[in-house]
C-alpha positions in Angstrom: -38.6 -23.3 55.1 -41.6 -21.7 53.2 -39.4 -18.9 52.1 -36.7 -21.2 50.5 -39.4 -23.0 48.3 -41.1 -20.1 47.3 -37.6 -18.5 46.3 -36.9 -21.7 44.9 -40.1 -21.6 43.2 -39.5 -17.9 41.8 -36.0 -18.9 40.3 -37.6 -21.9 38.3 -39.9 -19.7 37.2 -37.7 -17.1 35.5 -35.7 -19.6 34.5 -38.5 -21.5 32.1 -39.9 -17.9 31.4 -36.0 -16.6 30.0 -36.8 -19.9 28.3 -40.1 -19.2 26.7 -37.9 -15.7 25.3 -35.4 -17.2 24.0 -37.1 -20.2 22.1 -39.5 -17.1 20.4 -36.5 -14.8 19.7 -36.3 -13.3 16.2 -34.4 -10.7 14.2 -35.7 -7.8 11.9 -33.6 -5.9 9.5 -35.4 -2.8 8.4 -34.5 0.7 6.7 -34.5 4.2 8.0 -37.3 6.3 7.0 -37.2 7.0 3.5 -34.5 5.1 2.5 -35.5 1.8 0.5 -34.1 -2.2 1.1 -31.7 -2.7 -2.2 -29.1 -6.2 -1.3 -27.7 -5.7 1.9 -28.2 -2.1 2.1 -30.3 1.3 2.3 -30.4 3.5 -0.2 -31.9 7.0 -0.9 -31.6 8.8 -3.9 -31.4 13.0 -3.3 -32.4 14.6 -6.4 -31.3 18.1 -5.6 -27.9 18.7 -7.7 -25.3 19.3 -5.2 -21.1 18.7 -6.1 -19.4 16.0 -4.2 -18.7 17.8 -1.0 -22.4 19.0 -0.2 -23.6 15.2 -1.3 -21.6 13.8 0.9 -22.5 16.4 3.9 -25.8 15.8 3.1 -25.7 11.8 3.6 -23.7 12.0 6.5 -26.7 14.5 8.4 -29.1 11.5 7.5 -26.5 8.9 9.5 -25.3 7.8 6.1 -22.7 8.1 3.5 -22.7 8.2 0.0 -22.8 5.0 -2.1 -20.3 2.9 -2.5 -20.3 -0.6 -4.8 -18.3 -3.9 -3.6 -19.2 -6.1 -6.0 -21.1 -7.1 -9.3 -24.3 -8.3 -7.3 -24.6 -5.7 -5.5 -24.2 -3.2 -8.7 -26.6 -5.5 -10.7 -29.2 -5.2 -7.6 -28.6 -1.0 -7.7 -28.9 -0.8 -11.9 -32.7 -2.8 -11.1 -33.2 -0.4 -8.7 -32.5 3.3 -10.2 -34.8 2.9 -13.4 -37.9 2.2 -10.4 -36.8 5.0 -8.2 -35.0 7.4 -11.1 -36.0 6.4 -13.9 -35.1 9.5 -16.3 -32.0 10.0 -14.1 -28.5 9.7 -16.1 -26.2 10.6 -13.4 -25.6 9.9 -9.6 -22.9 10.9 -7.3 -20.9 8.1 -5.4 -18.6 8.1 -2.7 -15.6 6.8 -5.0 -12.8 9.0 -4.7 -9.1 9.7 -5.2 -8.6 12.5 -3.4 -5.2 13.0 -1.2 -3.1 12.4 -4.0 -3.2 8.4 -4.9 -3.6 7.0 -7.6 -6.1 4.7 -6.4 -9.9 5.3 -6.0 -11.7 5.0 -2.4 -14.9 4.9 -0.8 -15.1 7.6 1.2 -18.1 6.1 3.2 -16.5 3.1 4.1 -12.7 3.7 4.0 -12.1 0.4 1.8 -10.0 0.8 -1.6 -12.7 0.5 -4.8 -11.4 -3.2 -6.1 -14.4 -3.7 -8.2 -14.9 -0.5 -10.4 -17.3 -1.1 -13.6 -16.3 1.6 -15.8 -18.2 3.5 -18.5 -16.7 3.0 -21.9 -13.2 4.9 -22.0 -12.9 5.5 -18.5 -11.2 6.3 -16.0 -10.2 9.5 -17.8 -7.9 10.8 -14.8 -7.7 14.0 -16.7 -11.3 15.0 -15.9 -11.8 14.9 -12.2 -11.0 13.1 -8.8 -14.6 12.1 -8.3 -16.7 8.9 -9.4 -20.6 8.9 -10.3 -22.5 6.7 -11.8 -23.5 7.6 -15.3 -25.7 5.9 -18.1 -25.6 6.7 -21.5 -29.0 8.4 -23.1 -30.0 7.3 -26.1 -33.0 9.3 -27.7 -35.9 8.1 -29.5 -38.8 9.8 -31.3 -41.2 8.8 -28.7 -38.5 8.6 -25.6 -35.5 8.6 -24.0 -33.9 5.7 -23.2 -31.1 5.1 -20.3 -28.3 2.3 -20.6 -27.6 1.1 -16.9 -25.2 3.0 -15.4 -21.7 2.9 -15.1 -19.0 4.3 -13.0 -17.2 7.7 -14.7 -14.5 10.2 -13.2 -15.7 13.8 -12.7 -14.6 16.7 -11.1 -15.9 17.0 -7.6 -16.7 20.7 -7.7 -19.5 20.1 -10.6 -23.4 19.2 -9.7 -25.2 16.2 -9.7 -27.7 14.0 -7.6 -26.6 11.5 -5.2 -27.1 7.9 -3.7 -26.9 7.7 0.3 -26.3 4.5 1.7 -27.2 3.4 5.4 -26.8 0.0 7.0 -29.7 -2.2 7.9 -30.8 -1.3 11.1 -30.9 -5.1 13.2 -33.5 -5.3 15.6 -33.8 -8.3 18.2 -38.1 -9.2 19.1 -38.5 -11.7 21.9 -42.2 -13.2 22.2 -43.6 -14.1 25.2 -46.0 -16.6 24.1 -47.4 -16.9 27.8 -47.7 -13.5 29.1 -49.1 -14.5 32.3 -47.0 -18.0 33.2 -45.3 -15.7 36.1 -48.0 -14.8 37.9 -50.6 -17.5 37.7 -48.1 -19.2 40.3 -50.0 -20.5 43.3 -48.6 -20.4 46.4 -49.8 -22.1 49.5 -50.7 -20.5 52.7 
């Protein structure tokens, strides 16, 4: 009889404990190392000049890909971002594409077709690559050069440039036990 209380007991006690856990659950979102919060997103801006290929080897060892842009919030959050991180930095590779003979660009780090494309002033210019970076203009002062924010503009893939890699937040789940010891301190009679 003593043993079907106390395993009663025990079973109303992990049950309130689970409880306690789930009433102090939380979620985190947080970058890899090195790579810096921008949106939704992680980015990390190599500034060794590699063509489109190496770039994108280079993201992928991180567990990444190179950028890619889905929409005008997102591109307004990135051109805040690059003059902070990059800020004498015209040009950036991208993982926009049109390689395997379409006519329309990709993201090669996510697969999706590029539906929003903001394009530098007479582009796309077909005739002068398969690959996208991001470019900004450069417009020289006496005391300074100054950087427009950057747009998107066709290249070919086999010429150099830095790149953007992008990585997803990483979601982490905490659980707080707020009473550590409720579980134990559990009396139980002789």
């Amino acid at each position: 009889m003593l043993s079907s209380k106390l395993v009663c007991f025990a079973l109303v006690s992990l049950a309130f404990g689970q409880l306690y856990l789930v009433a102090s659950e939380d979620t985190i979102a947080v970058c890899p190392t090195n790579f810096t919060q921008v949106a939704d997103r992680c980015l990390l801006v190599d500034r060794s000049w590699k063509n489109f290929y190496e770039s994108d080897r280079h993201c992928r060892s991180l567990n990444a890909g190179l950028l890619s842009i889905s929409n005008p919030t997102e591109f307004n959050d990135i051109n805040k971002w690059l003059p902070i991180i990059a800020p004498y930095q015209p040009e950036f590779w991208t993982s926009g594409n049109k390689l395997g003979g379409t006519a329309d660009y990709y993201w090669q780090s996510t697969g999706d077709k590029a539906l929003y494309l903001p394009w530098s002033a007479g582009q796309p210019n077909a005739t002068t690559g398969d690959c996208l970076t991001l470019l900004a203009n450069v417009t020289m002062t006496p005391e300074e050069a100054i950087l427009s924010a950057h747009r998107l503009t066709v290249k070919p893939c086999t010429q150099w440039a830095p790149h953007i890699c992008q990585a997803p937040l990483q979601i982490f789940k905490t659980q707080l036990c707020l009473n550590t010891t409720a579980f134990f301190e559990a009396k139980i009679p002789a």
